[in-house]
N, C-alpha and C positions, 0 to 999 in steps of 0.2 A: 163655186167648186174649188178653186184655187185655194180659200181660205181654209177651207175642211181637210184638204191635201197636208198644208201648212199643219196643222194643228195636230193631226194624224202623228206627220213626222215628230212635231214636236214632242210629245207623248212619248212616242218611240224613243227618241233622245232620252228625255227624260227615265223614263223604266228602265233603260241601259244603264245608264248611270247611277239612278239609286240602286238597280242590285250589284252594280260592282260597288259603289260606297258600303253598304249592310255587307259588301263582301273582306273588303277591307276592314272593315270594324272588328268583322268577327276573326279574321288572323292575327288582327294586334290583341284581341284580347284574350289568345293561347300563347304567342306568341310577341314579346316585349319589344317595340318599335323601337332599331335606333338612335341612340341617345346622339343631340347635336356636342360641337364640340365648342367649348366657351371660354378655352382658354386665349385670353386678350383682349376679347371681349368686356368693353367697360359699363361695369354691374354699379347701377344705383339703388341703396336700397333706403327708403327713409323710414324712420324710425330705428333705427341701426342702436340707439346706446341701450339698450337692454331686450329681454323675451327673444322673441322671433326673430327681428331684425335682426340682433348677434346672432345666432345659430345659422342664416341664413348667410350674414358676412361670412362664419367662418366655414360653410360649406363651397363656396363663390371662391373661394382663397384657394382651397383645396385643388379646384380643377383649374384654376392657373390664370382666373380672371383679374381684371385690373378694376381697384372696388373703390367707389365712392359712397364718403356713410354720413348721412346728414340725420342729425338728431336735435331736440334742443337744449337738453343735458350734455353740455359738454365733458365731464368729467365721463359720465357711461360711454359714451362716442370715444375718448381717447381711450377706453379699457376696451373697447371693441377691436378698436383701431390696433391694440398690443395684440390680444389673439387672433386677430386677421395673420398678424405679422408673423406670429408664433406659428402657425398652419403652415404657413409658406408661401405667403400673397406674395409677387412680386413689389407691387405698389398699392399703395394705399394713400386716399385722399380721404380726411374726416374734418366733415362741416357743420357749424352749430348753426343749425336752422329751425325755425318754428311753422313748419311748414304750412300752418292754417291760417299765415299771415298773407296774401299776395305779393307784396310788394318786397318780399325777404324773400320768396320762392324766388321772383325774378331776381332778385340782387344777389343772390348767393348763384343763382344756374349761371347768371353772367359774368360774376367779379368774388372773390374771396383776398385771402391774405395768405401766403405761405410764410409758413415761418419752421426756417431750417429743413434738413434734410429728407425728415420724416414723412412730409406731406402733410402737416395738421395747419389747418387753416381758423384766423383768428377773423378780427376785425378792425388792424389797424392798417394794412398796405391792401391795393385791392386790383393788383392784377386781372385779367380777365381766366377765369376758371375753363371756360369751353376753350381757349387757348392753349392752358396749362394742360388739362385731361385729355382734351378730344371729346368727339362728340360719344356720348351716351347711347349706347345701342339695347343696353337690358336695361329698363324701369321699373322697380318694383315697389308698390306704394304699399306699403306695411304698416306705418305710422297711423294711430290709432287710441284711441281715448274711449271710455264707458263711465258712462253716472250711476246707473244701476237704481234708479230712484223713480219712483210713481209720476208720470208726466205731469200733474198740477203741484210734485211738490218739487219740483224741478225749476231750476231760476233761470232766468230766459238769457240771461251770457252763456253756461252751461249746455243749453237746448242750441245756441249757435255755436257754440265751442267745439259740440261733438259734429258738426256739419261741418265745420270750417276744417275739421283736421281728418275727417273720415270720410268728406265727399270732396267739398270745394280744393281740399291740396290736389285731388287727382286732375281736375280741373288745368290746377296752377302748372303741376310737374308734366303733365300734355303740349298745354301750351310751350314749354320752357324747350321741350327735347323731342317733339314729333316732327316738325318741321327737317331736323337733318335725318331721323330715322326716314322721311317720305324721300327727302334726297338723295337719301344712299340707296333706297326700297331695301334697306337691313334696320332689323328690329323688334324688340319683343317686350309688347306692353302685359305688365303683371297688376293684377288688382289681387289684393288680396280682404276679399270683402267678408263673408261670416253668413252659417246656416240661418242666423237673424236676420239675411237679405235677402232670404227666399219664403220664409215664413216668419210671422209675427209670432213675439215673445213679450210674455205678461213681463214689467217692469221695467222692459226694455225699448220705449217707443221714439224715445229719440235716436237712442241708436240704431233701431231695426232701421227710422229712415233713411239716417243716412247708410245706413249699410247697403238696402236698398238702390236705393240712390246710385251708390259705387258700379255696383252690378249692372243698373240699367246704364249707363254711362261707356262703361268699358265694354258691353256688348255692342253697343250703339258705334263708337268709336269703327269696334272692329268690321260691323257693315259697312261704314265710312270706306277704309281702306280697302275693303272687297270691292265695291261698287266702284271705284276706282281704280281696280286692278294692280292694287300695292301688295302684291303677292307674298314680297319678301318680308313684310311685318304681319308677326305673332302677335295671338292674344290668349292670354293662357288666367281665367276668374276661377279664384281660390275661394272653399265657402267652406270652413271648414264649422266644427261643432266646437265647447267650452276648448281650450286648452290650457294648459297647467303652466302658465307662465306668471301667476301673479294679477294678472288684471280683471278676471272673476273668480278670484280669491274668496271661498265660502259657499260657490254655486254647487248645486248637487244633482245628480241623476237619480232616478229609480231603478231605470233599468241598463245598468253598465254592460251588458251583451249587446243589445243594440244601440245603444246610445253611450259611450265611453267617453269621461274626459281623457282629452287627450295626452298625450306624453309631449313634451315639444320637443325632442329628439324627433319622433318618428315623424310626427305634421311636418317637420322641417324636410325629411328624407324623400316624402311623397311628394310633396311642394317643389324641391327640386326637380326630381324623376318627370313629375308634368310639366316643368318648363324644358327639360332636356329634351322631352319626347314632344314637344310642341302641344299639347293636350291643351283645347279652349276651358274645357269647363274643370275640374276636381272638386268634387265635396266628400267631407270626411265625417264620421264615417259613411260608410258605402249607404248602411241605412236610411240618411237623406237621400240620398236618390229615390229610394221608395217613398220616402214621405213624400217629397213633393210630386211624383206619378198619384201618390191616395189625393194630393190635396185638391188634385186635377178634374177629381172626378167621383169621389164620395160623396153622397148628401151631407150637407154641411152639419147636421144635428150630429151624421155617424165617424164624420171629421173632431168634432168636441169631443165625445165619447176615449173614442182615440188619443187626443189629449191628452183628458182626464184620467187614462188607463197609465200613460207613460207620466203620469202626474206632471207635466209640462206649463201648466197653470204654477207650478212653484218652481221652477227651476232657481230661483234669484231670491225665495224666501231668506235664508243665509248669505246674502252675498254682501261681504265684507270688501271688498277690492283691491288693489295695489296697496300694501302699506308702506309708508311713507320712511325712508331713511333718516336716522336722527343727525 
């Protein structure tokens, strides 16, 4: 009897709770949740020397955060590092890292070089960097690579190239800075993975994996911290559609109403807004969300169809990529 009692209540608990959750959902989504506040807050974003990563520095700047930009272009990391400055960062710390490497993740999280007033860190003196900044409370793993190339004609450095820098850094930058975000229970992990982590794209199979990958990782992560009651760390998975930053350079849509490339101003705008607002999930546009609801539960033949309509079988026909600075 006792156990049915048990189970009764729980039930009960439970229905209370999800309709005040579906109650709560449905007033932030008339009404705009609370932006946190992040100024001092020290923002790492990798992939910092150019696209997203910049736009993302110089928004982090704006609201009065303290930015760490590891790139492995130095030169784009220190043009980063001037419009951080130009915004109004207070400080700025820019570190030439290769993030797909393990062994430079940990050597850069634990030791760099300052050299002069700036904060631009080299590789001849090697202070301890979690020293110099403090511990890292926003991570945003932005850093990111695409081959855009048929998986058999793809060269099997490249197939771990795009793993090493689009899954395994989230791996490295976890290990490197969760440990004191679990310490302070302050903290807000950001993945920024791609609508190719939630469904499969023709010409894109190594990167869907690792994009995938990201995704399952960072949510995995975040039941970690649940299940242990670390209330105070955020996880906020970015999945957004093409963006115009250069790196699917020649992709095309058919149908730009529901499927838009995106501007990287605006990706940048939204991407912020959901980490301000603490939001787990964003995908851009809104229309993934419906896709992957249809992918849930369409017969698979009326799933293709579908496709075929949004001519998504070609998205990467044209794709020319990043061109290369002379």
């Amino acid at each position: 009897m006792a156990p049915s009692v048990n189970t009764a209540k729980e039930l009960s608990i439970f229905l209370v709770k999800a309709m005040f959750a579906f109650l709560e959902a449905a007033i932030f989504a008339l009404i705009p949740k609370p932006l946190k506040n992040v100024a001092g807050e020290i923002v790492l974003i990798t992939g910092a020397g150019s696209g997203l990563g910049r736009l993302l520095a110089v928004q982090f700047a704006h609201l009065g955060s303290v930015l760490v930009l590891w790139d492995i272009n130095e030169e784009g990391n220190e043009e980063t590092r001037r419009m951080a400055w130009d915004a109004g960062a207070m400080t700025v710390h820019a570190y030439t890292c290769d993030c797909g490497r393990k062994e430079e993740v940990y050597r850069v999280a634990n030791q760099g070089s300052l050299v002069s007033g700036l904060c631009y860190y080299h590789n001849s003196l090697k202070p301890q960097v979690k020293k110099e900044v403090g511990d890292v409370s926003i991570l945003i793993n932005n850093a990111g690579i695409v081959t855009g190339r048929k998986f058999l004609d793809c060269p099997d450095e490249l197939i771990e190239k795009s793993f090493d820098v689009n899954f395994k850094a989230h791996l490295w930058t976890y290990k490197a800075f969760l440990p004191a975000m679990i310490a302070n229970d302050h903290g807000h992990l950001v993945c920024i993975s791609s609508s190719a982590g939630l469904i499969g794209t023709n010409q894109l199979a190594d990167y869907c994996a690792s994009k995938f990958a990201a995704f399952g990782f960072a949510e995995s992560i975040f039941l970690e911290t649940l299940a242990q009651k670390q209330n105070g760390i955020k996880t906020t998975i970015v999945c957004p559609f093409f963006i115009k930053t250069g790196m699917f350079e020649g992709c095309t849509t058919s149908c730009p109403f529901l499927l838009p490339i995106l501007e990287p101003e605006y990706a940048v705008r939204k991407i912020v807004d959901a980490i301000l607002q603490e939001k787990m999930y964003l995908y851009m546009p809104k229309f993934i969300y419906f896709m992957v609801f249809l992918k849930s539960f369409l017969p698979f033949k009326v799933g293709i169809l579908v496709a075929e309509y949004l001519r998504a079988l070609h998205f990467m026909d044209s794709f020319t990529g990043q061109k290369k600075k002379d």
